[in-house]
C-alpha positions in Angstrom: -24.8 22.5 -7.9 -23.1 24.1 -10.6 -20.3 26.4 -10.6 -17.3 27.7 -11.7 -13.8 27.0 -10.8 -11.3 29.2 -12.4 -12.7 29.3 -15.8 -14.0 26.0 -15.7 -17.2 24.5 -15.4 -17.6 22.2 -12.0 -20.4 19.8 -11.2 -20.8 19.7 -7.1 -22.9 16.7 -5.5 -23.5 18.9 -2.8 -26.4 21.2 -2.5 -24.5 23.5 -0.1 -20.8 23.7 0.1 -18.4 26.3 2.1 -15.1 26.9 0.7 -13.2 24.9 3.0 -15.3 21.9 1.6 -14.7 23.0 -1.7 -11.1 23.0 -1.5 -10.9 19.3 -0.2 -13.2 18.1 -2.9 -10.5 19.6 -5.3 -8.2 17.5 -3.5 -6.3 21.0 -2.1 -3.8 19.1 0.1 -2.7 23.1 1.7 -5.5 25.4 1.5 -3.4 27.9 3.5 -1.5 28.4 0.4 -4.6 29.6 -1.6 -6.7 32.4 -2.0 -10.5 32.6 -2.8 -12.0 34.6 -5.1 -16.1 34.7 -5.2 -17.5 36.7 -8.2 -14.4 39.3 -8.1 -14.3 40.0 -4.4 -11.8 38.3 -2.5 -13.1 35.7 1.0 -10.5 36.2 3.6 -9.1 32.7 4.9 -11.0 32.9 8.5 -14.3 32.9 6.5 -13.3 30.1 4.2 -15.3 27.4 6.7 -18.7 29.9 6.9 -18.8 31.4 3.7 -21.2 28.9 1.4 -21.1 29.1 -2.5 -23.9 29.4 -4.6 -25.1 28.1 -7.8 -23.4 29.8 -10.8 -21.0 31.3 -8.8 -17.2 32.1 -10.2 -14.7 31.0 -7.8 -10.8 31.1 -8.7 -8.2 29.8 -6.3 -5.1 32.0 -6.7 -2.2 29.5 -5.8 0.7 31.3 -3.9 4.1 30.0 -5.1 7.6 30.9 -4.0 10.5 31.1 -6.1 12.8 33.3 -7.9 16.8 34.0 -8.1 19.4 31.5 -6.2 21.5 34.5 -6.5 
């Protein structure tokens, strides 16, 4: 299946494939620090071992990072 992955063109040997299974074949060692965006519209986290992506889909995962002043 062919899709894509935050701009990028991805290659899946899997005909069907959830987010959750998505994530682990990216090697996303804390998928509770991402969110999923398919085709613009946001997947909330419980849905991310239901909801299946589709061929030619646009997926970005939107890393959450902490940071900002020691002061």
């Amino acid at each position: 299946m062919r899709i894509t992955i935050n701009g990028e063109d991805h290659l899946s040997e899997q005909e069907t494939i959830t987010i959750i299974d998505l994530l682990k074949e990216r090697k996303v060692t804390r998928p509770e620090t991402v969110s999923v965006q398919i085709n613009g519209s946001f997947v909330k986290r419980i849905n991310f071992r239901t909801t299946v992506v589709k061929e030619n889909d646009e997926v970005d995962f939107i890393f959450m990072m902490s940071g900002g002043s020691s002061r």
